[in-house]
GUTOR-881953 format. One line per 3 residues: number of its first residue (from 1); their letters; for each residue x, y, z of N, C-alpha, C. Coordinates in steps of 0.001 Angstrom, whole numbers, plus 500000, padded with zeros to 6 digits. Example, Ala and Ser with C-alpha at 12.3 -4.5 7.8 and 13.67 -1.06 7.14 Angstrom:
1) as) 513190/494310/507800/512300/495500/507800/513200/496700/507800 ~ 512850/497750/507080/513670/498940/507140/512900/500030/507870
***
This chain:
1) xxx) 217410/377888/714598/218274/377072/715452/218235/377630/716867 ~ 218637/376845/718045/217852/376979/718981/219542/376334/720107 ~ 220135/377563/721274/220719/376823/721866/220865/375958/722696
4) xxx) 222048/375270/723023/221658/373525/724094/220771/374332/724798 ~ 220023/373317/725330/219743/374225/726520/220377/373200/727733 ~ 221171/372467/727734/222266/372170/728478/223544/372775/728776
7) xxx) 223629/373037/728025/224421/374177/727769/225912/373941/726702 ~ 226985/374298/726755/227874/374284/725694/228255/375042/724445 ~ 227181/375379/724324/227181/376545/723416/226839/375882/721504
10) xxx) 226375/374293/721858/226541/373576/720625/225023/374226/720268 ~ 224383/373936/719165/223475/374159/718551/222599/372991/717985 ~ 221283/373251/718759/220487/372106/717962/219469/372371/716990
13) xxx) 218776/371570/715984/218282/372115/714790/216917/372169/715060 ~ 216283/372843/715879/214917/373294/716487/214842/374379/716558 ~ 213466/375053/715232/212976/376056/715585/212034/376774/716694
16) xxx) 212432/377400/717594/211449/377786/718683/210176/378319/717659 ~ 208707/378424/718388/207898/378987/718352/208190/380709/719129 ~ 208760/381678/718710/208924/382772/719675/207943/383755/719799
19) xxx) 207126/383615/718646/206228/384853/718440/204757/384753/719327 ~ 204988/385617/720483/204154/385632/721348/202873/385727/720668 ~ 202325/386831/719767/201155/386476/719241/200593/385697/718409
22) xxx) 201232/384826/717999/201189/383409/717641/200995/382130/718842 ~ 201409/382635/719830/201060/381805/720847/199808/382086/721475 ~ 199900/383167/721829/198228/383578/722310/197294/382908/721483
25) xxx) 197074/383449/719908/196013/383320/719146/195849/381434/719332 ~ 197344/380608/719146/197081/378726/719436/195954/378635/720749 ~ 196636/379520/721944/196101/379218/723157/194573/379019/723145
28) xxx) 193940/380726/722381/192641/381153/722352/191942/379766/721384 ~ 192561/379631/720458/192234/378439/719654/191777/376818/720208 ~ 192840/376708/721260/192838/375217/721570/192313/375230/723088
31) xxx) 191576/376559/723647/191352/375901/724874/191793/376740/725521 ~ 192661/377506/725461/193618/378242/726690/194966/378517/727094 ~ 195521/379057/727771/196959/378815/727657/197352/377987/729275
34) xxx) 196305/377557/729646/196409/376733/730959/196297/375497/730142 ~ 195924/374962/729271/195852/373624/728510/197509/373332/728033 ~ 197449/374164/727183/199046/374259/726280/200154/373784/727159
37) xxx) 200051/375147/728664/201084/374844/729574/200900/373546/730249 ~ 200338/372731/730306/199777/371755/731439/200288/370919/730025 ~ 199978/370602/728836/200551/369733/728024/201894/369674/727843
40) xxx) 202544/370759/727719/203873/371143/727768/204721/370417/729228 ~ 204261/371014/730260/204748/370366/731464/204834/368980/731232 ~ 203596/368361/731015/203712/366984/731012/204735/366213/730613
43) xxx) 204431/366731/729503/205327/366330/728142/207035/366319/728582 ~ 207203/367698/729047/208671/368002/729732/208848/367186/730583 ~ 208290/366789/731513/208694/366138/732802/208896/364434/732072
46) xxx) 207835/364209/731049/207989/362434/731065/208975/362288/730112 ~ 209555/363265/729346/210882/363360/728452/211592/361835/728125 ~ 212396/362110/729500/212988/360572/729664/212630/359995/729546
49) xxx) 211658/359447/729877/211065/357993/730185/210138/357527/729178 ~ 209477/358988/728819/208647/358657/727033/209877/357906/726123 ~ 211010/358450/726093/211896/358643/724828/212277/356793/724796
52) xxx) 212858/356339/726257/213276/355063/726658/212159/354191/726451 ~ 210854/354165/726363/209675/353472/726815/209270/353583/725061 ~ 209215/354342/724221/209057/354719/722566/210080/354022/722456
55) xxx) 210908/353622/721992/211830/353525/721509/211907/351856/722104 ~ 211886/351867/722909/211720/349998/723725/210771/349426/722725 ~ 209793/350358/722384/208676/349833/722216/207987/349567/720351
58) xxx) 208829/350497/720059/208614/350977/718815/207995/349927/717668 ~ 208647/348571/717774/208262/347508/717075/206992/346684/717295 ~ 206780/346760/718517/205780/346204/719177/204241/346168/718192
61) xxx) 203618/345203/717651/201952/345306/716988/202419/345871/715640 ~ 203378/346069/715354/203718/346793/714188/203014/348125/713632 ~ 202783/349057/714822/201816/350108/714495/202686/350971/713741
64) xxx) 203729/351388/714057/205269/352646/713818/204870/352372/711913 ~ 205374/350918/711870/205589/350581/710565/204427/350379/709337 ~ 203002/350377/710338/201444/350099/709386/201422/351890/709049
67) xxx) 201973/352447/710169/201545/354015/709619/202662/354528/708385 ~ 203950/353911/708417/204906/355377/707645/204514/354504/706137 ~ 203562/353066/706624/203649/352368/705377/202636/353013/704593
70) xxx) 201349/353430/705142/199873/353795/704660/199874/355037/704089 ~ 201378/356373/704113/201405/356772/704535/201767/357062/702647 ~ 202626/355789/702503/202467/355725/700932/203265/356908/699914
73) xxx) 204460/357229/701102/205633/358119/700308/206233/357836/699898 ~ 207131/358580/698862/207873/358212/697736/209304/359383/698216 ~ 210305/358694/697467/211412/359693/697826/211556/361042/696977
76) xxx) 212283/361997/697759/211630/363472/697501/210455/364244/697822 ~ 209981/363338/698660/208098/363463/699177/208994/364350/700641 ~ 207703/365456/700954/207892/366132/702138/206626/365542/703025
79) xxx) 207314/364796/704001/206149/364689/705222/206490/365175/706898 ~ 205153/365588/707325/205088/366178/708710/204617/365510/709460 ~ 205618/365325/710667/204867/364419/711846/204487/365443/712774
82) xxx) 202858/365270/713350/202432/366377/714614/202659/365741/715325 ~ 203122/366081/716741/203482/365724/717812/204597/364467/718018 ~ 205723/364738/717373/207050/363550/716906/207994/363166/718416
85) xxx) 207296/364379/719088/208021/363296/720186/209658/363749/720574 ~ 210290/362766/721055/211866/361873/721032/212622/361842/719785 ~ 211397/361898/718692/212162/360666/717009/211730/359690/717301
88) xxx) 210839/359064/717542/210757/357815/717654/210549/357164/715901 ~ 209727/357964/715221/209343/357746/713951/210232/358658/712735 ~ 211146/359104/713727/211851/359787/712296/212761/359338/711475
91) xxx) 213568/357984/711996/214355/356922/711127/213277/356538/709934 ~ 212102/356181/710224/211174/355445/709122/211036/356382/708316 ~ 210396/357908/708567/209919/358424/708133/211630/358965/706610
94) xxx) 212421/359390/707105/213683/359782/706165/213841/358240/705389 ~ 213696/357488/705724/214191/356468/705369/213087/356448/703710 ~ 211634/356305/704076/210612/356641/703417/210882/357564/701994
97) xxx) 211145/358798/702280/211473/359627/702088/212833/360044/701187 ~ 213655/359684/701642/215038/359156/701187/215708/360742/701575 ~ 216847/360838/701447/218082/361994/701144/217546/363380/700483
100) xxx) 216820/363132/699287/216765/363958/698580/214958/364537/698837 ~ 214010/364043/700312/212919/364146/700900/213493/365147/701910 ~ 212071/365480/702552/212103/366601/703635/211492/366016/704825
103) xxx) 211490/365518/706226/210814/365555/707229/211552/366504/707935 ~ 209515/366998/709255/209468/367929/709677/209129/367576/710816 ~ 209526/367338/712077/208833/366919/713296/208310/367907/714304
106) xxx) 206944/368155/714875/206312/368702/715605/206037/368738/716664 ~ 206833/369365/717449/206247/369078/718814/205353/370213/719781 ~ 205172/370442/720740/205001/371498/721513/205717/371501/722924
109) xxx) 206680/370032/722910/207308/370268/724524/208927/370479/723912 ~ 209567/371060/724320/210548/371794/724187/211579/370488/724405 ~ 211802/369852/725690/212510/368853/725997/212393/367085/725199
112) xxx) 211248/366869/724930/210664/366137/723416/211661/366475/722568 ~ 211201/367544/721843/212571/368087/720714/213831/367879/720772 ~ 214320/368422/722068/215737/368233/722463/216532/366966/722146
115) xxx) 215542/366027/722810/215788/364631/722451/215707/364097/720947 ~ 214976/364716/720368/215125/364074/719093/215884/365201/718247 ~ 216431/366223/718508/217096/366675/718030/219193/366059/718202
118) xxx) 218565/365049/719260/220157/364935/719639/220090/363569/718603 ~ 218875/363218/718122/218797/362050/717407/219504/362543/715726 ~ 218446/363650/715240/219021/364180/713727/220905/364481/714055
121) xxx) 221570/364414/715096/222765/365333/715013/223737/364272/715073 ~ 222928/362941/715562/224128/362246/715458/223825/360952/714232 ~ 222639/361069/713655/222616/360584/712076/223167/361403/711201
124) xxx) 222553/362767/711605/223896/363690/710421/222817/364062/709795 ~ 221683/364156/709710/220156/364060/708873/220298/365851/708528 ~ 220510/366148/707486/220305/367656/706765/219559/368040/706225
127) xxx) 217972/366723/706184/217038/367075/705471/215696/366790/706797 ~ 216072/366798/708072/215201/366569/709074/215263/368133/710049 ~ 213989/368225/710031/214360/369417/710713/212930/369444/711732
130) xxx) 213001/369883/712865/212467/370119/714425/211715/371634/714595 ~ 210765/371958/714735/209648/372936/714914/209055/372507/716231 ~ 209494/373560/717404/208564/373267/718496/207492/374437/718610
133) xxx) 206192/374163/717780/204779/374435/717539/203376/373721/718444 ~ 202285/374214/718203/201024/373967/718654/200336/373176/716945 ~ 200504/371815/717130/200172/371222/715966/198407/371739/715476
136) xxx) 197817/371981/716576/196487/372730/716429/196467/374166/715396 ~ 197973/374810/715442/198028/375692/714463/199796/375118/713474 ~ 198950/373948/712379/200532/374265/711608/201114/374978/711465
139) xxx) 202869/374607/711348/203858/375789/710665/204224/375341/709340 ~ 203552/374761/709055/203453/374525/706907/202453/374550/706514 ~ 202665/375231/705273/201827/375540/704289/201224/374364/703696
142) xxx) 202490/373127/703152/201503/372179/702643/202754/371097/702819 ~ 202631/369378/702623/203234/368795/702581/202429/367383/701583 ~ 203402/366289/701693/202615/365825/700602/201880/364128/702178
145) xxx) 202695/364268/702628/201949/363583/703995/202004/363883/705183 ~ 200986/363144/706099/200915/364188/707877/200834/363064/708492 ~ 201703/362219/709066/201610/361601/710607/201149/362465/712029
148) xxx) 200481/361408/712372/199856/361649/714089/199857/360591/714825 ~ 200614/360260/715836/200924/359023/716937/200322/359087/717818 ~ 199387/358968/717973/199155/358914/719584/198568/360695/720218
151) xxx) 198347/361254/718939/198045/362854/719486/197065/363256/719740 ~ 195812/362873/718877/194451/363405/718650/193820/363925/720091 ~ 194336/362531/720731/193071/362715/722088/193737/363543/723182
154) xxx) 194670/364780/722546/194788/366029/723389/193624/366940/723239 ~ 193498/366857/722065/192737/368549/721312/191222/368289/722021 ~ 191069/369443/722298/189579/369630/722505/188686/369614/721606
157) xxx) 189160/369821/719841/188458/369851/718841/189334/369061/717645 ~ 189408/367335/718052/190008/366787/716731/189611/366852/715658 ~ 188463/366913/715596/187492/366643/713936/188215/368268/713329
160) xxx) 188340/369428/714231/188555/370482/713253/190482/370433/713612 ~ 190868/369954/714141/192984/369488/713809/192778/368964/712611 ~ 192267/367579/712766/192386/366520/711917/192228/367171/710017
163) xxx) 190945/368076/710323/190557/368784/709078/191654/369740/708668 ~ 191692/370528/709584/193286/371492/708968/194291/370509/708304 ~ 194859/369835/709263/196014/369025/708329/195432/368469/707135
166) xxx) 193665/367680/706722/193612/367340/704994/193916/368590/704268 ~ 193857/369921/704774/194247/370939/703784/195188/371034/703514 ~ 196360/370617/704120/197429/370891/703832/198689/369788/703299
169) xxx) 197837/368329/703059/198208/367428/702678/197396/366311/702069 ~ 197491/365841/701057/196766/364928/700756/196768/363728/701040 ~ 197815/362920/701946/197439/361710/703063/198133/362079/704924
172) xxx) 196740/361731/704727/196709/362225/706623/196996/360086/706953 ~ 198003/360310/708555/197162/359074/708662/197675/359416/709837 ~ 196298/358650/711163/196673/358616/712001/196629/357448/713342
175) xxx) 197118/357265/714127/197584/356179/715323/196908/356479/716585 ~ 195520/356020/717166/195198/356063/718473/194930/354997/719377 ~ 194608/355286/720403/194304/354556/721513/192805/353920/721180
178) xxx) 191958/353173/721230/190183/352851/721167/189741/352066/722432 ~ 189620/352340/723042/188851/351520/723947/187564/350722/723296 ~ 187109/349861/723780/186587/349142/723476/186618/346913/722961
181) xxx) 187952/347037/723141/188716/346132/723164/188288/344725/724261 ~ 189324/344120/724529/188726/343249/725331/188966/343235/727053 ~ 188930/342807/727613/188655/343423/729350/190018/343984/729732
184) xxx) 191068/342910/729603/192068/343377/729836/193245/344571/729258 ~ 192752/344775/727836/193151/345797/727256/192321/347509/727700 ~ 190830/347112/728087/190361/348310/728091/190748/348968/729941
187) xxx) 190831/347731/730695/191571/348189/731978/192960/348557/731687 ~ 193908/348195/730815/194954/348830/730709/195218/350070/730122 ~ 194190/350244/729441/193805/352144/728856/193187/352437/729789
190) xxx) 192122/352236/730887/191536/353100/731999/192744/353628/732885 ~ 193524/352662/732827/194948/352922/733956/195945/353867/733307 ~ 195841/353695/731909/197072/355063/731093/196004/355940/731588
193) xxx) 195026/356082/731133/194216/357865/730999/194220/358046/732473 ~ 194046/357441/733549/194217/357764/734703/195609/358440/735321 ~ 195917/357856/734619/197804/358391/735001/198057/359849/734113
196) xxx) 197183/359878/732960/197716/361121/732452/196383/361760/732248 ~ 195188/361414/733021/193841/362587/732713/194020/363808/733001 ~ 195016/364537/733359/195161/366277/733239/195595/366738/731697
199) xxx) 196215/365375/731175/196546/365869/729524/195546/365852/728616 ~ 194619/364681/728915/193475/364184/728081/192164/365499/728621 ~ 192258/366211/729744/191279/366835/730118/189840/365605/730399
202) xxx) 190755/364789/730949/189784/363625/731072/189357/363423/732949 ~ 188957/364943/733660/188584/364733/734696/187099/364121/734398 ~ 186103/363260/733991/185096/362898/734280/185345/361658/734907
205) xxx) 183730/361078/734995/183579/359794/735472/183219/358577/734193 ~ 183940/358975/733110/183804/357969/732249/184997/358551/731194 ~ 186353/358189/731538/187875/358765/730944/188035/357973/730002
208) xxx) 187053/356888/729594/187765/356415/728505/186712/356412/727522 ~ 185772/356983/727831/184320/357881/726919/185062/359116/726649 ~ 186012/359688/727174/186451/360797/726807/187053/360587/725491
211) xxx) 188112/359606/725492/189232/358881/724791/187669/358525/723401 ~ 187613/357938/723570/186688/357597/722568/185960/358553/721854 ~ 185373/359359/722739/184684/360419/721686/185928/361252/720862
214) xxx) 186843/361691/721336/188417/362464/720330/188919/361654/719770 ~ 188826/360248/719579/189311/359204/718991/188462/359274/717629 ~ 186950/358981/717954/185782/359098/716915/186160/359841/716129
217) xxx) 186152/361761/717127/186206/362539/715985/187335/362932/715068 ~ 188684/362402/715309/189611/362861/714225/189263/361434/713187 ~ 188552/360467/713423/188040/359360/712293/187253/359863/711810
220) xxx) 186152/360945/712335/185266/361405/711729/185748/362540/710473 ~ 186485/363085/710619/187317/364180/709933/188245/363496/708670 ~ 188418/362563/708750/189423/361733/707781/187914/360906/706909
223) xxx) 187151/360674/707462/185598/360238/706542/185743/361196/706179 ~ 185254/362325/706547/184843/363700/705928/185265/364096/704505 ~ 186713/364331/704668/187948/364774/703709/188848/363677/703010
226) xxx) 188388/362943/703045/189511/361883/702351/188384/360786/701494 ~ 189212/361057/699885/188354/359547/699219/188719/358687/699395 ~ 190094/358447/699890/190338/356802/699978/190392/356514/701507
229) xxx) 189683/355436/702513/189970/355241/703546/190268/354471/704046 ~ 191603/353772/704557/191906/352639/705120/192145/352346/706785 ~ 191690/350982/707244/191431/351067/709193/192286/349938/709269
232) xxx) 193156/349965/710631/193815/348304/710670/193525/348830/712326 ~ 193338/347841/712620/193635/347746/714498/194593/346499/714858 ~ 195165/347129/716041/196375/346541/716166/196435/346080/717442
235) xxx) 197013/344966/718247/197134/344983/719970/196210/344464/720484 ~ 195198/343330/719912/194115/343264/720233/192759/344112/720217 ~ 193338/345225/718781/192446/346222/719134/191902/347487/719743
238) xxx) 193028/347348/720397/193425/348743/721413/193935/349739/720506 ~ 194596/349353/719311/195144/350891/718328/194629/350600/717216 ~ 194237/352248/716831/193305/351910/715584/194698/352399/714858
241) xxx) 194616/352154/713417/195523/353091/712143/194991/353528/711386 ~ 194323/355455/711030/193641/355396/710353/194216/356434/709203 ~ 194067/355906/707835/194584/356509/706514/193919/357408/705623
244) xxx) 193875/358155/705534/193051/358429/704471/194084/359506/703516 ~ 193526/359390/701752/194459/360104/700878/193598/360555/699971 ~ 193838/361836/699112/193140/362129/698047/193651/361993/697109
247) x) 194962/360886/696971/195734/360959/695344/195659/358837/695303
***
């Protein structure tokens, strides 16, 4: 447990990451600790406006609801969301799950958490609990499912994220961006990655070749490791949903 950091002295249900050599070894892992921090910042600063803009949005193409559906839990089932954000997906996911289930939400921006920690406190949720981690290095051993929204196309190495989490769960499923779509959708992803290419590490001259190749490879990683595989695209195509399970 972790205090406001507003202050008051109340308590919210987020475990810090504290152990410095646990942070180093993520850093050395994912790139650096100029990556981490530069994701973190981001992340901190768009807090607000992610949380209001998720949450506006949440219903929209029915992506929220194709994933916690594919996702194919049962109550008493423990599932982990990497990179959860606000909560945007953690009503579905408990709901899924039921009372007597476990969700675990992942973040790495501190102020992300906050926000969705103010979400578990005023549902009352005693079986939801907040880890602010480097999803590149889980903090579970195993679960029985792994959500990913919108995360992949941070990592410098999705195909080997994507692979850690089949070890540690037997349905992965995950939610990205694809370019390739139709004119007006793929100019409206040139204009997101432009606005956030310091997160994507998408300084080239082809940012949504970037997007695409980390898109590929956490699909490539779910081929790899998973016998069953299911694809829906959503939005005209702009979001893929991709499932895969070994039970």
């Amino acid at each position: 447990m972790a205090e406001d950091p507003a202050g008051g002295g109340r308590r919210r249900p987020v475990t810090r990451d504290g152990d410095p050599a646990d942070r180093a070894r993520s850093a050395a892992a994912g790139g650096g600790p100029d990556r981490l921090r530069r994701i973190r910042r981001g992340y901190d600063a768009w807090a607000r406006a992610y949380d209001w803009f998720a949450r506006a949005t949440a219903s929209v193409g029915g992506v929220r609801r194709a994933c916690v559906r594919a996702l194919d839990l049962s109550p008493g089932d423990t599932v982990v969301e990497f990179g959860c954000g606000p909560g945007v997906n953690l009503p579905a996911l408990r709901d899924a799950v039921g009372p007597s289930g476990r969700v675990v939400g992942v973040d790495i921006s501190s102020r992300m958490l906050d926000r969705a920690a103010r979400l578990v406190e005023r549902r009352g949720w005693g079986n939801v609990s907040l880890v602010e981690a480097d999803a590149e290095r889980p903090p579970v051993a195993a679960a029985d499912g792994v959500l990913a929204t919108f995360v992949t196309s941070l990592f410098p190495d999705p195909y080997a994220v994507v692979s850690r989490w089949c070890d540690l769960s037997d349905a992965v499923v995950l939610a990205a961006f694809v370019p390739g779509g139709n004119r007006a959708a793929n100019a409206a992803l040139r204009a997101f990655v432009a606005l956030n290419g310091r997160l994507f590490d998408a300084g080239t001259d082809d940012p949504l070749g970037r997007l695409a190749e980390r898109t590929d490879a956490a699909r490539r990683a779910l081929d790899d490791r998973a016998a069953v595989r299911e694809r829906q695209r959503h939005l005209f195509g702009t979001i893929a949903v991709e499932a895969g399970r070994n039970r």
